[in-house]
C-alpha positions as a Python dict, from the first residue, in 0.01 Angstrom:
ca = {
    (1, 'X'): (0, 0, 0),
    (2, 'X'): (-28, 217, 272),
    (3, 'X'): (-304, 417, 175),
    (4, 'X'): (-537, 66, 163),
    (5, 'X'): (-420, -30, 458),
    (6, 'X'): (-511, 284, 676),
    (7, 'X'): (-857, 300, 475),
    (8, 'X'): (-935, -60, 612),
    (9, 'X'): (-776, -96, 906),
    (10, 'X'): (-1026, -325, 1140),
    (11, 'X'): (-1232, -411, 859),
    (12, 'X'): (-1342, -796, 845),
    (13, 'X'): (-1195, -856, 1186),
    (14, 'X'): (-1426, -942, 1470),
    (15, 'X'): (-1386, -925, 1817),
    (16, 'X'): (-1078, -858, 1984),
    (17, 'X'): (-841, -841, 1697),
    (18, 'X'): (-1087, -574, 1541),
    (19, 'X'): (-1102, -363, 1875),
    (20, 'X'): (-699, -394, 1875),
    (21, 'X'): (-696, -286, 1485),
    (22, 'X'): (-927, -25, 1555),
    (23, 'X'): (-752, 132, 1835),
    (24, 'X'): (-399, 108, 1663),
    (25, 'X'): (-585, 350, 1412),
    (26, 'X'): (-708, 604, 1696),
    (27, 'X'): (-369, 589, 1853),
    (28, 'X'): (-213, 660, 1519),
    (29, 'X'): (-442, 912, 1390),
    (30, 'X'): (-405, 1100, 1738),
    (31, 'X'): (-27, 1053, 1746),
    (32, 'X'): (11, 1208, 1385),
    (33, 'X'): (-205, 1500, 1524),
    (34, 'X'): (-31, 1597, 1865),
    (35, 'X'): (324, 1545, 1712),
    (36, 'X'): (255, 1753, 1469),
    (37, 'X'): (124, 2052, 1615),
    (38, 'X'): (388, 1998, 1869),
    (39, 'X'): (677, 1772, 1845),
    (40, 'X'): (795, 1748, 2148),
    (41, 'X'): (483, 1667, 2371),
    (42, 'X'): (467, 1336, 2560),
    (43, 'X'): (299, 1030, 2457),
    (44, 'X'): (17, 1086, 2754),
    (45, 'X'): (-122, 1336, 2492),
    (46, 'X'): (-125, 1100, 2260),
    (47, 'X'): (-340, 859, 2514),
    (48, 'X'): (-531, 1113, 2582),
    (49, 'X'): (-599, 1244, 2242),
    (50, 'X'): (-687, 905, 2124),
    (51, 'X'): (-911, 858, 2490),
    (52, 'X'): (-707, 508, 2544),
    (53, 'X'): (-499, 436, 2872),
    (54, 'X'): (-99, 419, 2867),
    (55, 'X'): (-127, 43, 2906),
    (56, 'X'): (-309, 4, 2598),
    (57, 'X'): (-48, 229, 2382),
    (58, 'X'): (253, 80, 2514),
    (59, 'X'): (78, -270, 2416),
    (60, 'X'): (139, -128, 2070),
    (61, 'X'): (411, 80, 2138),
    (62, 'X'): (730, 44, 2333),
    (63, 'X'): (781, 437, 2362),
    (64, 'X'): (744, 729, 2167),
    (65, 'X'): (1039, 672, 1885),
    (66, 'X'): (874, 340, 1773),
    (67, 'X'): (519, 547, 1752),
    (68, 'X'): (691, 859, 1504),
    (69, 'X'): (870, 564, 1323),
    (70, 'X'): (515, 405, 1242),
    (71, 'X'): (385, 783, 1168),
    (72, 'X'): (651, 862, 909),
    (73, 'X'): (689, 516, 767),
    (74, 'X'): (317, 493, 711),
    (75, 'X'): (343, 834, 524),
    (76, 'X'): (622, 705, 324),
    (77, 'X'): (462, 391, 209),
    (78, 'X'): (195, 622, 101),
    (79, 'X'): (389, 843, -117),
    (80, 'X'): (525, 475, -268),
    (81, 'X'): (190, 432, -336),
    (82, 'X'): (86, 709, -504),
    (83, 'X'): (374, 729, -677),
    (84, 'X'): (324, 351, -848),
    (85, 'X'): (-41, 472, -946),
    (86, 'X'): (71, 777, -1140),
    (87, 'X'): (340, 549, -1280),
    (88, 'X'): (32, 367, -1455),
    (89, 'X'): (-106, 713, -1587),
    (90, 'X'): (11, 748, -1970),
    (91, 'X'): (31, 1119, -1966),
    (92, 'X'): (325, 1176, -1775),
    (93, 'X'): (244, 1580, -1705),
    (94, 'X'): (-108, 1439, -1615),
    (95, 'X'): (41, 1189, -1375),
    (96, 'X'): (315, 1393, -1238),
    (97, 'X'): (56, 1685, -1154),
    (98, 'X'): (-200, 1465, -991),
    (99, 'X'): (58, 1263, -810),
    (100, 'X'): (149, 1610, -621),
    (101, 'X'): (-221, 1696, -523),
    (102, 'X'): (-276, 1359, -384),
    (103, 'X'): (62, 1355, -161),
    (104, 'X'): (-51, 1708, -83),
    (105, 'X'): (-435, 1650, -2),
    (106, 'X'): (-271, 1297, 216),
    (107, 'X'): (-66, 1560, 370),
    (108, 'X'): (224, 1337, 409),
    (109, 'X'): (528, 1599, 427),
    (110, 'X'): (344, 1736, 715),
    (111, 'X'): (548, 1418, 928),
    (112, 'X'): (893, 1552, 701),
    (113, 'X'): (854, 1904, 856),
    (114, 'X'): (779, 1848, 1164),
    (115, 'X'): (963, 1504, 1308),
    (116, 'X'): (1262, 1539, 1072),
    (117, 'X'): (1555, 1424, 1300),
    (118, 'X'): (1329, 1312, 1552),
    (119, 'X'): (1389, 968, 1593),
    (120, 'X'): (1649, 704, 1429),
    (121, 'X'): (1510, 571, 1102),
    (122, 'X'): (1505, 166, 1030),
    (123, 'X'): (1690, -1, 760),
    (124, 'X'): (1369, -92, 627),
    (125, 'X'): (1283, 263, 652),
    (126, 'X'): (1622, 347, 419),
    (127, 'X'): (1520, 86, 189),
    (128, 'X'): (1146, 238, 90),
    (129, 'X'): (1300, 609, 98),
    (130, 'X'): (1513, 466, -185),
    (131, 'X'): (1225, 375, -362),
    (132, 'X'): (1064, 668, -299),
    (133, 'X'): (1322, 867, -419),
    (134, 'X'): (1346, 582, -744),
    (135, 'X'): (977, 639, -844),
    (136, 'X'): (956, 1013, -780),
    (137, 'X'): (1280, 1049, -1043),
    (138, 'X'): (1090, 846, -1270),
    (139, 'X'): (772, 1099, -1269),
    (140, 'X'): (1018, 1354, -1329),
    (141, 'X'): (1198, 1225, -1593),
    (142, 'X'): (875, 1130, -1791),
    (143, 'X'): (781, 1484, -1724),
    (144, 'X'): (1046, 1641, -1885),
    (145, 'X'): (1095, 1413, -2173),
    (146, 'X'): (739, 1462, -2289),
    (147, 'X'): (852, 1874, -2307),
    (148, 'X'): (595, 2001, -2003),
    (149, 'X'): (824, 1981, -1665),
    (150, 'X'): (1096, 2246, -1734),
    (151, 'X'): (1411, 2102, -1806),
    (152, 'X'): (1607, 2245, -1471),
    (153, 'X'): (1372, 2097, -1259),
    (154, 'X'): (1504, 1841, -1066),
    (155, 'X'): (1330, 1556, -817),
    (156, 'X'): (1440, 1730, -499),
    (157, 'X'): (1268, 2044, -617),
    (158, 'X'): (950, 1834, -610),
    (159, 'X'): (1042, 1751, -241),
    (160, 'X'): (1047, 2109, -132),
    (161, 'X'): (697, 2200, -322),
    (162, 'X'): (566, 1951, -142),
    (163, 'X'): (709, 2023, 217),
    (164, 'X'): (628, 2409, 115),
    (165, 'X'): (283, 2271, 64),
    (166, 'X'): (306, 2105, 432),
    (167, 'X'): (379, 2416, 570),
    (168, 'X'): (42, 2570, 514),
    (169, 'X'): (-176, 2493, 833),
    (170, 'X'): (-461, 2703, 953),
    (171, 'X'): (-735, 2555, 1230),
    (172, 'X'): (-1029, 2471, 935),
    (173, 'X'): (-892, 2186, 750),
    (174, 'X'): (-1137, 2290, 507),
    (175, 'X'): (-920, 2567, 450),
    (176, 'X'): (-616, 2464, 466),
    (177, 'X'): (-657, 2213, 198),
    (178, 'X'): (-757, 2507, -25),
    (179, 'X'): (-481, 2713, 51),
    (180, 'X'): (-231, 2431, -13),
    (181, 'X'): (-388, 2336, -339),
    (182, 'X'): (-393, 2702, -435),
    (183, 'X'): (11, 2698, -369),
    (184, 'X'): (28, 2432, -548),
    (185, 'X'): (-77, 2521, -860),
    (186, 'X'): (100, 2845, -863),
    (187, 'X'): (406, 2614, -832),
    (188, 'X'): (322, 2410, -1051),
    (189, 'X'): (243, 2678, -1312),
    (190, 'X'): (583, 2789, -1272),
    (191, 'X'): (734, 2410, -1363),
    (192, 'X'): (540, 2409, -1653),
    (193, 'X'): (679, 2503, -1985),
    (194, 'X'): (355, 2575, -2174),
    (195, 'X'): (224, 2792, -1888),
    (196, 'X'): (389, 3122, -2078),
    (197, 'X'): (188, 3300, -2307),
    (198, 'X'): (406, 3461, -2508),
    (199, 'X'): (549, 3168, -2679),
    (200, 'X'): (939, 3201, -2501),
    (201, 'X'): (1094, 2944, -2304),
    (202, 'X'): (1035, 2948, -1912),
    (203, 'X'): (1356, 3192, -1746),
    (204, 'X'): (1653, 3007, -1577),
    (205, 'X'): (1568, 2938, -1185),
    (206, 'X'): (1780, 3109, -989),
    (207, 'X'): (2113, 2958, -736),
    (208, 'X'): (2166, 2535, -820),
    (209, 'X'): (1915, 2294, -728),
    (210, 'X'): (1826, 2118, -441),
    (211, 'X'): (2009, 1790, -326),
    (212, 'X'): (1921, 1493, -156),
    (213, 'X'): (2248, 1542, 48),
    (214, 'X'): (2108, 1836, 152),
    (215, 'X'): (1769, 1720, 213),
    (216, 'X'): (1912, 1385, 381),
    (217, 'X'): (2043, 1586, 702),
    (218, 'X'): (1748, 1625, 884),
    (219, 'X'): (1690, 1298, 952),
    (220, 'X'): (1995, 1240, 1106),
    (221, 'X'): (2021, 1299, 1438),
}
């Protein structure tokens, strides 16, 4: 998974191959920064940010579409992997609820928002959204079976909590986690069916749900 990977990166390498895993880390970790405060800057901020010459990024990178690929794929593989490990969870309104705080605290839809249509996805890309989309169903489906998700609740409603989660951003990080978890569970109280006190069922959401059709566009460019 993803998530392992970034949390080790350099680890039990020595010498040069550590240095080179080490600085593929800085470079991504300032890449994912600068593009997403502003999309459009050049990858010199991105060298700069990371305090690595332009030599040493384009060793790793041929040009700026192959560095947001890496960004957003990396952030994909993550939600795969979060996704498998509330999979495991036998409580599927348990799982499903902690699987959104983690994508949210991992602030993966933060790439969705922001480099959207930005650069051509890979086939390999196409293949793990699939999956993506395959396990987040399945969290869904559990969810609703077991009575707690509402029953109009779709996947791709999930999608847009979580990008609406994204959108929160304030300088303290500190903050801005708070915030977004505080969204969060006001979103997630309205999803859940036993969240009303006076015994009714939840009231129909208005206007059809989301699709992925609809979602799908902004990655094309």
């Amino acid at each position: 998974m993803a998530k392992k990977n970034e949390d080790s990166a350099g680890a039990g390498l020595s010498g040069r191959r550590g240095q080179a895993a080490r600085n593929d880390e800085t470079i991504l970790e300032a890449a994912r920064a600068v593009f997403i405060d502003d999309p459009n800057a050049p990858v010199s901020a991105v060298a700069a940010r990371a305090g690595v010459g332009m030599s040493a990024l384009y060793r790793r990178y041929a040009g700026k579409e192959e560095l947001l690929r890496r960004l957003c794929h990396d952030g994909l593989l993550r939600f795969v992997g979060e996704a498998e490990e509330a999979l495991a969870d036998p409580d599927p309104w348990r799982a499903l609820t902690a699987f959104l705080g983690r994508v949210v605290d991992a602030d993966v839809h933060s790439l969705t928002v922001h480099l959207a249509g930005s650069f051509t996805p890979t086939e390999e890309m196409y293949e793990d959204s699939l999956r993506a989309a395959e396990l987040g169903a399945r969290l869904v489906g559990r969810a609703r079976e077991c009575g707690r998700l509402r029953a109009d609740v779709v996947p791709d409603d999930l999608t847009l909590v979580l990008e609406g989660c994204a959108a929160i951003r304030l300088p303290d990080a500190g903050r801005t986690r708070q915030l977004r978890r505080r969204h969060l569970a006001l979103l997630v109280r309205g999803m859940d069916t036993a969240a009303r006190g006076d015994g009714g069922g939840p009231d129909a959401l208005p206007g059809p749900p989301p699709t992925g059709e609809e979602l799908a566009w902004r990655w094309r460019r």
